[in-house]
ROSEKE-797182 format. One record per atom (N, C-alpha, C): chain; residue number from 1; x, y, z. Coordinates in Angstrom, 2 decimals. Layout:
! residues N
ATOM chaine num      xx      yy      zz
ATOM      A NUM       X       Y       Z
...
! end
This chain:
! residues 141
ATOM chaine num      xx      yy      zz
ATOM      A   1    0.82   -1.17    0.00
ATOM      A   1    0.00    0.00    0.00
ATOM      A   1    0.87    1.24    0.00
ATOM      A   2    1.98    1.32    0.99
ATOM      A   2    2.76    2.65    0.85
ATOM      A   2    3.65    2.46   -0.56
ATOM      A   3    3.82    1.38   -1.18
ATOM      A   3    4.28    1.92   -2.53
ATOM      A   3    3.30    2.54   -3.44
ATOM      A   4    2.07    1.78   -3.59
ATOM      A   4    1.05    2.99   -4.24
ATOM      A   4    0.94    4.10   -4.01
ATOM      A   5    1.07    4.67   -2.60
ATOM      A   5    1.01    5.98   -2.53
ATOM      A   5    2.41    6.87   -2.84
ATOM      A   6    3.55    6.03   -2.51
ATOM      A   6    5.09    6.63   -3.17
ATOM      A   6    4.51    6.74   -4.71
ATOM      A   7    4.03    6.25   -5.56
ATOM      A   7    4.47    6.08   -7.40
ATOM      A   7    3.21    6.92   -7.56
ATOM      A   8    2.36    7.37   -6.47
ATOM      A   8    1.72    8.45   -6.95
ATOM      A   8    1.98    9.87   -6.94
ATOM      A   9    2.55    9.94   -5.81
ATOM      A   9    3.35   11.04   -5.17
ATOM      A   9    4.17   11.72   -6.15
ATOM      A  10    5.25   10.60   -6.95
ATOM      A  10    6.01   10.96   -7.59
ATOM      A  10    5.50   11.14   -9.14
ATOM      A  11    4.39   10.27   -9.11
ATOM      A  11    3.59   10.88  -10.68
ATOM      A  11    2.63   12.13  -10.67
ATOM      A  12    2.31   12.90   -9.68
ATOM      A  12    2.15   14.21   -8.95
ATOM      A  12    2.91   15.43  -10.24
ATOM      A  13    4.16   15.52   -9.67
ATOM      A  13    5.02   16.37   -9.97
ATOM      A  13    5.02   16.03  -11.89
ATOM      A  14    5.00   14.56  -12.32
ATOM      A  14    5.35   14.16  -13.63
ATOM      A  14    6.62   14.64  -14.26
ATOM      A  15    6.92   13.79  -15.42
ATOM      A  15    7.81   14.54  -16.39
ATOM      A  15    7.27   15.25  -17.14
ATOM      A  16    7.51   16.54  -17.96
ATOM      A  16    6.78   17.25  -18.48
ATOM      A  16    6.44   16.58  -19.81
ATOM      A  17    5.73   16.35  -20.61
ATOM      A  17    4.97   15.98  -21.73
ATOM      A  17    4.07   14.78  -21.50
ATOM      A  18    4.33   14.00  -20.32
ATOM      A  18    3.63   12.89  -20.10
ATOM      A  18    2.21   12.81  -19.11
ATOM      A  19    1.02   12.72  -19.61
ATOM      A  19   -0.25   13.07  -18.57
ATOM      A  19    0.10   11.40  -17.81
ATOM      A  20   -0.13   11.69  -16.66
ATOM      A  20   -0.94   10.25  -16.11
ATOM      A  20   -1.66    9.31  -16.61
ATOM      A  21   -1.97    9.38  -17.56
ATOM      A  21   -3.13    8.44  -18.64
ATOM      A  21   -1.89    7.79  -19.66
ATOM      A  22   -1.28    8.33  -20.00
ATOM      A  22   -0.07    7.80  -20.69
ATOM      A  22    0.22    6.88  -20.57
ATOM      A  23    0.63    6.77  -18.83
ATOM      A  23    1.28    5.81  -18.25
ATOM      A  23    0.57    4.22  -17.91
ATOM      A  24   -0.55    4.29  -17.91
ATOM      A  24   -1.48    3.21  -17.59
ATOM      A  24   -1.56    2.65  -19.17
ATOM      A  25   -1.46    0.82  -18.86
ATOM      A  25   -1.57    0.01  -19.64
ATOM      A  25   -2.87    0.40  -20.55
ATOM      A  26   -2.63    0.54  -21.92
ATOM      A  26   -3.85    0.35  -22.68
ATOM      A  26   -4.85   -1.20  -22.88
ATOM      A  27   -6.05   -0.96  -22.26
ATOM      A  27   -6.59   -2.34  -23.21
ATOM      A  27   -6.57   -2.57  -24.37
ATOM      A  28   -6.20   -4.10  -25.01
ATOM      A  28   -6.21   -4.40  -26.49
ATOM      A  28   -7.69   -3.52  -27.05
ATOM      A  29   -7.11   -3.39  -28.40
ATOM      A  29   -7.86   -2.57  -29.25
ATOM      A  29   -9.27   -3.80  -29.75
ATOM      A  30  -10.43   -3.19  -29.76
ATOM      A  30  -11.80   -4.67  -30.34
ATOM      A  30  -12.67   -3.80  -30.90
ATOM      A  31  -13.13   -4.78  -31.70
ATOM      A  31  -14.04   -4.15  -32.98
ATOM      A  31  -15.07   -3.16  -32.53
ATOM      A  32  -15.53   -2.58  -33.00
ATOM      A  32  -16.12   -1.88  -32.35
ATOM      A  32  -17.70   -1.90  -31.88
ATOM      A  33  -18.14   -3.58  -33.01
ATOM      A  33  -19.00   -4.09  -32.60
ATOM      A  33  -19.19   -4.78  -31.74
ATOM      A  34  -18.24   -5.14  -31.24
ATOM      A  34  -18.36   -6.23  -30.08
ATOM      A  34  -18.36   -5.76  -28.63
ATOM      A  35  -19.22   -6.55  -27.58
ATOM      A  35  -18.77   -5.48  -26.42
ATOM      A  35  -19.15   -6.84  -25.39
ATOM      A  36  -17.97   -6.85  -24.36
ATOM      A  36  -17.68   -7.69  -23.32
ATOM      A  36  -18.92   -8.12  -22.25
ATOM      A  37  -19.06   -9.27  -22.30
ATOM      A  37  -20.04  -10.12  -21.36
ATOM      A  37  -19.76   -9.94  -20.10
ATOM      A  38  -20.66   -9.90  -19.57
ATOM      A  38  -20.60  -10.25  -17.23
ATOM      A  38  -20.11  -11.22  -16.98
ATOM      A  39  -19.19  -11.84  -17.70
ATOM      A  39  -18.99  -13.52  -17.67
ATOM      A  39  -18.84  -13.90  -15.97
ATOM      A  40  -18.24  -13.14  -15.19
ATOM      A  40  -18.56  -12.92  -13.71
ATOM      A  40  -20.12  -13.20  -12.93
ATOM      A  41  -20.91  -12.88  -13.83
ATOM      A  41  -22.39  -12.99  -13.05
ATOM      A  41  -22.53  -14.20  -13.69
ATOM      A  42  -22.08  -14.89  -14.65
ATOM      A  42  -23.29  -15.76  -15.56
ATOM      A  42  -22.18  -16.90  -14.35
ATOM      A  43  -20.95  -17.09  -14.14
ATOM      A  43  -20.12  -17.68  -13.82
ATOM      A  43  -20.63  -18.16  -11.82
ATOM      A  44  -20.78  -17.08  -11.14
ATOM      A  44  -21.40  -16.73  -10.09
ATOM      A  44  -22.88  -17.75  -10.26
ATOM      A  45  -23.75  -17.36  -11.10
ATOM      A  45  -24.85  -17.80  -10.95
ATOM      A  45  -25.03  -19.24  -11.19
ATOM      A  46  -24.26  -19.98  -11.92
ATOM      A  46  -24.18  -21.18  -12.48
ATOM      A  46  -23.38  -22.00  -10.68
ATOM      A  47  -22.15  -21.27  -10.25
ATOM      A  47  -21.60  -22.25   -9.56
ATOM      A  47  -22.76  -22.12   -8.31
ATOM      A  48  -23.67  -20.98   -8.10
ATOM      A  48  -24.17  -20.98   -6.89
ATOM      A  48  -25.38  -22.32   -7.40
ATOM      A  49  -26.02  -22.40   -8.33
ATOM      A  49  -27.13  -23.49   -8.43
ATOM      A  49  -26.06  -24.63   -8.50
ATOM      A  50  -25.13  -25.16   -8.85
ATOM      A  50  -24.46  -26.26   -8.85
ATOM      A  50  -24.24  -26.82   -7.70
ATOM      A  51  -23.90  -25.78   -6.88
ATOM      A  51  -23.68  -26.00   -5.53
ATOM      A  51  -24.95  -26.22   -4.70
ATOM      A  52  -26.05  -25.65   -4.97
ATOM      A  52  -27.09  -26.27   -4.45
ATOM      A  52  -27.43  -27.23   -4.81
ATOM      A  53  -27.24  -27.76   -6.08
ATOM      A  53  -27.75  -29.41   -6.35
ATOM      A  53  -26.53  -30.41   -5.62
ATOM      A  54  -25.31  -29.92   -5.46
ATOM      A  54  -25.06  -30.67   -4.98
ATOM      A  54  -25.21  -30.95   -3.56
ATOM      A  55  -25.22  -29.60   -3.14
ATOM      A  55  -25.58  -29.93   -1.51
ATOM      A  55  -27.02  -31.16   -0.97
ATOM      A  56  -28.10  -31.05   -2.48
ATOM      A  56  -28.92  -31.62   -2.29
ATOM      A  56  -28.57  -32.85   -2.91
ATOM      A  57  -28.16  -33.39   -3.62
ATOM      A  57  -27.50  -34.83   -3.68
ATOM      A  57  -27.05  -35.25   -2.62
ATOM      A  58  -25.65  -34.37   -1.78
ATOM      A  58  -24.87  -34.67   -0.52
ATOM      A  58  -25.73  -35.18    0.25
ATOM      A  59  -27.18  -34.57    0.61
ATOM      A  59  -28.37  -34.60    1.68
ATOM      A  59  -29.11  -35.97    1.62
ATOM      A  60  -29.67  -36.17    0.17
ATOM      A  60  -29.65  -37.31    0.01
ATOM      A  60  -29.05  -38.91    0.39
ATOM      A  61  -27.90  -38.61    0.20
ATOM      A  61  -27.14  -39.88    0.16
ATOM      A  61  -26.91  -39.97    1.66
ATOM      A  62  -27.12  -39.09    1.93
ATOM      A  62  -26.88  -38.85    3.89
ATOM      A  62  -27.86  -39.69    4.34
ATOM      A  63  -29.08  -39.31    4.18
ATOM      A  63  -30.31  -39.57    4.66
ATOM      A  63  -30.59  -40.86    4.44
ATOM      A  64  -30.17  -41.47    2.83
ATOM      A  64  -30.59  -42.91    2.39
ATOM      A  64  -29.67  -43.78    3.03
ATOM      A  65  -28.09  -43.43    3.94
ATOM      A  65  -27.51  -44.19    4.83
ATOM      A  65  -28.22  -44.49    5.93
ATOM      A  66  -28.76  -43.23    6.60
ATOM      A  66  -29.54  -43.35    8.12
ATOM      A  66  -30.80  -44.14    7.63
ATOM      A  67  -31.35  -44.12    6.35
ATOM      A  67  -32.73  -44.80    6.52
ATOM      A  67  -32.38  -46.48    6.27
ATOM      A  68  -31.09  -46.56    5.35
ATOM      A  68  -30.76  -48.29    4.98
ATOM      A  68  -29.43  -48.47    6.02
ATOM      A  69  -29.26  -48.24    7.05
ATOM      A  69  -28.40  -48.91    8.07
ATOM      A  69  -28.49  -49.85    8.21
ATOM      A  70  -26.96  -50.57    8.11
ATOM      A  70  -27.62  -52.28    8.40
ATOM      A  70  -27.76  -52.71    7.47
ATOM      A  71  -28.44  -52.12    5.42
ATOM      A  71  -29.15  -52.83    5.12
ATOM      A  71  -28.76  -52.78    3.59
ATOM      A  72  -27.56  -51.87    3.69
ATOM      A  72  -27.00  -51.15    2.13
ATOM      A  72  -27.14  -51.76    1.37
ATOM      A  73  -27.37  -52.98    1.27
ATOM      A  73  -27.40  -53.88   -0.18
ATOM      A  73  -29.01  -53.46   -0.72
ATOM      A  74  -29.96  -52.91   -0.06
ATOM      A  74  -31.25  -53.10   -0.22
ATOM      A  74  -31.29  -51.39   -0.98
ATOM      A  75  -30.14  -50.57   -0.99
ATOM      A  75  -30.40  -49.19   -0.62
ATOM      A  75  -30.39  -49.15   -2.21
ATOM      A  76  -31.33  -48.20   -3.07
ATOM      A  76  -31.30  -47.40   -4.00
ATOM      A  76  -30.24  -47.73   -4.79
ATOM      A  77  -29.72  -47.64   -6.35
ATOM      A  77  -28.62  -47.10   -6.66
ATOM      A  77  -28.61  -45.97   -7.12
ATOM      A  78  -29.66  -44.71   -7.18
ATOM      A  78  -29.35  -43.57   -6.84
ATOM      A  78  -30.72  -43.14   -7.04
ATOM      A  79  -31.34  -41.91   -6.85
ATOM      A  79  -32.69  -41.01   -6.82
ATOM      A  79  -32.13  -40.02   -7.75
ATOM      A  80  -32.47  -40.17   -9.04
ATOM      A  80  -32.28  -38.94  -10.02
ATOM      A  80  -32.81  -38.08   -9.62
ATOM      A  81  -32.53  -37.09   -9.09
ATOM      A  81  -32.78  -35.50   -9.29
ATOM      A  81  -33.71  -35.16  -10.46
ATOM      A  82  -33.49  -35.18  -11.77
ATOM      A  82  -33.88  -34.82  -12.97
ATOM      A  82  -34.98  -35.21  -12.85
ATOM      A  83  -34.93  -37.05  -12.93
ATOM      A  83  -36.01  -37.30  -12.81
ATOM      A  83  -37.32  -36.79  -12.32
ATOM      A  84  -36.93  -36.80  -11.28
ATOM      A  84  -37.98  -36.16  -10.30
ATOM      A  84  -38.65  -34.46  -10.64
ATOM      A  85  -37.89  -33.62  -11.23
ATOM      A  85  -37.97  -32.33  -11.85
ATOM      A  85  -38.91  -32.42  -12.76
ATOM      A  86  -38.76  -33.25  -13.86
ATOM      A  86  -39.53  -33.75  -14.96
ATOM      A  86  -41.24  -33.63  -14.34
ATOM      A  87  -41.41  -34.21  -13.56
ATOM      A  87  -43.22  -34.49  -13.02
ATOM      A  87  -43.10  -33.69  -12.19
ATOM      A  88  -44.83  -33.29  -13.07
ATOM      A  88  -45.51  -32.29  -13.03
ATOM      A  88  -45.64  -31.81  -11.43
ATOM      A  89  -46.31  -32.70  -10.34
ATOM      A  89  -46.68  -32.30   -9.35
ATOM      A  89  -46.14  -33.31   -8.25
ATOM      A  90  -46.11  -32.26   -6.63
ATOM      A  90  -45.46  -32.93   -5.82
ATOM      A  90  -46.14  -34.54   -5.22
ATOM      A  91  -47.44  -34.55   -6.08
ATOM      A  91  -47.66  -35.95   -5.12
ATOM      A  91  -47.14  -37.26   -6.60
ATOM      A  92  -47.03  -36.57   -7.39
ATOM      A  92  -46.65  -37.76   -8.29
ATOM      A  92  -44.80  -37.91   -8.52
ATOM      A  93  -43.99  -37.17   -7.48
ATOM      A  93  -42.82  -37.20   -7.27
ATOM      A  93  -42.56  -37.92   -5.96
ATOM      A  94  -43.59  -37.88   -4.54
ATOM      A  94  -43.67  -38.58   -3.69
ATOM      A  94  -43.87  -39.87   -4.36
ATOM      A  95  -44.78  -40.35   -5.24
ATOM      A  95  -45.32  -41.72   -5.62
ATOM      A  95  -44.14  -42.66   -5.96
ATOM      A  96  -43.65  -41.42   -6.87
ATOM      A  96  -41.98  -42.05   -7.18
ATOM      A  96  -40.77  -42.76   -6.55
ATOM      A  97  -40.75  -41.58   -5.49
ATOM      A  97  -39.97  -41.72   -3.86
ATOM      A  97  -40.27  -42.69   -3.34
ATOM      A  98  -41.81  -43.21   -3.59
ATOM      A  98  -42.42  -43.86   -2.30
ATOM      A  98  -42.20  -45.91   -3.05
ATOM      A  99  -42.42  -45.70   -4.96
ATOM      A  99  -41.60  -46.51   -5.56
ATOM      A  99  -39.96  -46.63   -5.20
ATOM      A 100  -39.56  -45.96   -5.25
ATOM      A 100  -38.01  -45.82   -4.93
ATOM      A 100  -37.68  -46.99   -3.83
ATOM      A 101  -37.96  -46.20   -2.99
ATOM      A 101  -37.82  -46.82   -1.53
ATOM      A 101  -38.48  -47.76   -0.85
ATOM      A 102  -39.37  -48.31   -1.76
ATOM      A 102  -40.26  -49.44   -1.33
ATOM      A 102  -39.63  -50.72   -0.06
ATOM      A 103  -37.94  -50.82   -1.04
ATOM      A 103  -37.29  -51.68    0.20
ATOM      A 103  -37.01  -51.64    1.70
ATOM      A 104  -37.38  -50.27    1.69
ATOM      A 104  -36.86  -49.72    3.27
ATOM      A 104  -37.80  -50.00    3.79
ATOM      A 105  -36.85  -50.13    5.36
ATOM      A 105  -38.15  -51.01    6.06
ATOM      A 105  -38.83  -49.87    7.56
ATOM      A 106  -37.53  -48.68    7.00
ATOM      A 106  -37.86  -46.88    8.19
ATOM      A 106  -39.18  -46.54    7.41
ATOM      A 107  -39.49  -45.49    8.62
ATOM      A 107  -39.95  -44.86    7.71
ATOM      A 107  -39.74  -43.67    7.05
ATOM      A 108  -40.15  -43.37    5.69
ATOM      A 108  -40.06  -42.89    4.56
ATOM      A 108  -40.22  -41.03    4.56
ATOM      A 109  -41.26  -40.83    5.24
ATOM      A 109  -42.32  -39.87    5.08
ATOM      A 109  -41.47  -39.07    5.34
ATOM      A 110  -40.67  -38.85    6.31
ATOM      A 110  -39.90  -37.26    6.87
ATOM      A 110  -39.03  -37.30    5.26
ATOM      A 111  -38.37  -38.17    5.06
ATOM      A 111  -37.35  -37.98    4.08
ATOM      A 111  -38.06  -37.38    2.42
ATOM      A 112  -39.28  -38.29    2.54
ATOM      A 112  -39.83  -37.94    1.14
ATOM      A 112  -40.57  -36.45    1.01
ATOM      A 113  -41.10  -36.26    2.14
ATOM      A 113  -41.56  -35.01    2.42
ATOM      A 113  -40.01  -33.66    2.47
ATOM      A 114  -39.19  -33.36    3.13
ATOM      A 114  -38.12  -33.05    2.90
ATOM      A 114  -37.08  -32.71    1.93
ATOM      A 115  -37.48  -33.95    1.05
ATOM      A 115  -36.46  -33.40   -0.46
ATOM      A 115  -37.48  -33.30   -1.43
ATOM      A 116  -38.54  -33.10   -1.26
ATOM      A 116  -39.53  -32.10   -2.45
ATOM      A 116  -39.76  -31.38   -1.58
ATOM      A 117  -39.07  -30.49   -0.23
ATOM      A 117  -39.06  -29.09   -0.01
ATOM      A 117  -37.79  -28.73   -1.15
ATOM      A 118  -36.92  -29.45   -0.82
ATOM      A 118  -35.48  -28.99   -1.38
ATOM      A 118  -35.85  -28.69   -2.95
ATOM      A 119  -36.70  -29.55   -3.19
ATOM      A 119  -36.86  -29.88   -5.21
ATOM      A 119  -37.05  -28.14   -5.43
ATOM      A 120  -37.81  -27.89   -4.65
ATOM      A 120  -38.70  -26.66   -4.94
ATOM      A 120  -37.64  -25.52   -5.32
ATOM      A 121  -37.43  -25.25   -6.63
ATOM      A 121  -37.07  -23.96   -6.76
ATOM      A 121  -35.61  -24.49   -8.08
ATOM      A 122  -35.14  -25.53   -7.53
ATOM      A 122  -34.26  -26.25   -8.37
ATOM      A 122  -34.22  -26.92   -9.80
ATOM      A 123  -33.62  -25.87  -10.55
ATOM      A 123  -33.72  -26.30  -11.81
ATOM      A 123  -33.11  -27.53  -12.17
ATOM      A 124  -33.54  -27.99  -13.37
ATOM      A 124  -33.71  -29.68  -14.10
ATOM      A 124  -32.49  -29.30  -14.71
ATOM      A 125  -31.47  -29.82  -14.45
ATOM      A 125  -29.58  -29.88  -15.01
ATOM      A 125  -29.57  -30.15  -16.56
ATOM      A 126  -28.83  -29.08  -17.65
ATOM      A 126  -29.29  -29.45  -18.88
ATOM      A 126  -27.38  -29.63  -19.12
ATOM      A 127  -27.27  -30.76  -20.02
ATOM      A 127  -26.38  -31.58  -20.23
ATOM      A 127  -25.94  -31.13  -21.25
ATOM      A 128  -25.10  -29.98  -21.56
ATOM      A 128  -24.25  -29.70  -22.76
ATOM      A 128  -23.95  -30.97  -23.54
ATOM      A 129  -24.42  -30.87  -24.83
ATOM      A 129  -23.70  -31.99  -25.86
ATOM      A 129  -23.69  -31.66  -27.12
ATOM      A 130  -22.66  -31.71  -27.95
ATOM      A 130  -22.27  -31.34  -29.48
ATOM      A 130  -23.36  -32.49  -30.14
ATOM      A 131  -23.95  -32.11  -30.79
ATOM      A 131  -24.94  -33.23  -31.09
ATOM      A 131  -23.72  -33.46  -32.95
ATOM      A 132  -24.55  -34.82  -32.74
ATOM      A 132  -23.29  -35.63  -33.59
ATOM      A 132  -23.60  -35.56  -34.82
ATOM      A 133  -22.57  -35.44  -35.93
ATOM      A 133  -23.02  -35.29  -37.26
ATOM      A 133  -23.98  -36.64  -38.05
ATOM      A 134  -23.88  -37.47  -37.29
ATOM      A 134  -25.02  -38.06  -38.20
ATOM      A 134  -25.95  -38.11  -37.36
ATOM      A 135  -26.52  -37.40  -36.20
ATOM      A 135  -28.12  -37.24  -36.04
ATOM      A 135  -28.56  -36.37  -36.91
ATOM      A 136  -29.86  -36.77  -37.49
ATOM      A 136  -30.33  -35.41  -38.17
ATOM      A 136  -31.52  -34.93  -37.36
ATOM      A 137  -31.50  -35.64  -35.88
ATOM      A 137  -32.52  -34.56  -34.73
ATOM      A 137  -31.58  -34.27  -33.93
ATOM      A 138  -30.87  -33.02  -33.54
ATOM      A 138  -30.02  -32.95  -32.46
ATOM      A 138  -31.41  -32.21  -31.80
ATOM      A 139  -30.70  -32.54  -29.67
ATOM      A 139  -31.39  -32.14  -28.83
ATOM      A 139  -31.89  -30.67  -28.91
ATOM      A 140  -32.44  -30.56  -28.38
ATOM      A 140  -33.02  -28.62  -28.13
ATOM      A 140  -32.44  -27.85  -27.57
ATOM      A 141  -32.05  -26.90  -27.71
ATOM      A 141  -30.89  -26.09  -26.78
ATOM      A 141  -31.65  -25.75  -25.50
! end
């Protein structure tokens, strides 16, 4: 910090022909049509929902230990998220859950009730893919 204020001090006084603006790095020169993205917000906004799905995966797999203790061979091999996004309404995502977990022998209800609080608000994960030159239906953007 006290060198910033020394190299200002001394750019104060200047050499004569040189303004202060001189001296500062120019940005590269760009067309003049083009003009720079928030890539900062879009970047921000993406890791904060990522991070919520994963926290809600993490929650998951938590919960399906405490409910199959004892019993892991019986446990799920996983509760798609997506899946569940896809349908329409919360009692036909419970129905699902309640398919899911049929093996468990806890009960269900706190857990199934619980992660369609979490569902709520969480967008359905869309899967970047170069669609391939010989489909002639690539996916929908």
């Amino acid at each position: 910090m006290a060198a910033n204020r020394v190299g200002r001090r001394q750019g104060r006084g200047g050499s004569p022909g040189r303004s202060p603006a001189a001296r500062r790095p120019q940005p590269p020169a760009r067309s003049p049509g083009l003009q720079r993205r928030p890539a900062r917000v879009t970047v921000k906004y993406n890791r904060r929902e990522l991070q919520r799905r994963l926290d809600t995966e993490q929650w998951i797999d938590g919960r399906l230990e405490e409910l199959y203790r004892g019993r892991e061979g019986e446990m799920p091999d996983e509760v798609n998220i997506d899946d569940l996004l896809e349908l329409e309404t919360d009692e036909e995502r419970a129905q699902k859950l309640q398919g899911i977990l049929r093996s468990c022998t806890a009960d269900t209800e706190d857990f199934i009730r619980e992660l369609l609080t979490q569902l709520k608000g969480l967008p359905k994960q869309q899967v970047l893919q170069r669609p391939s030159p010989e489909d002639p239906n690539p996916p929908p953007p």
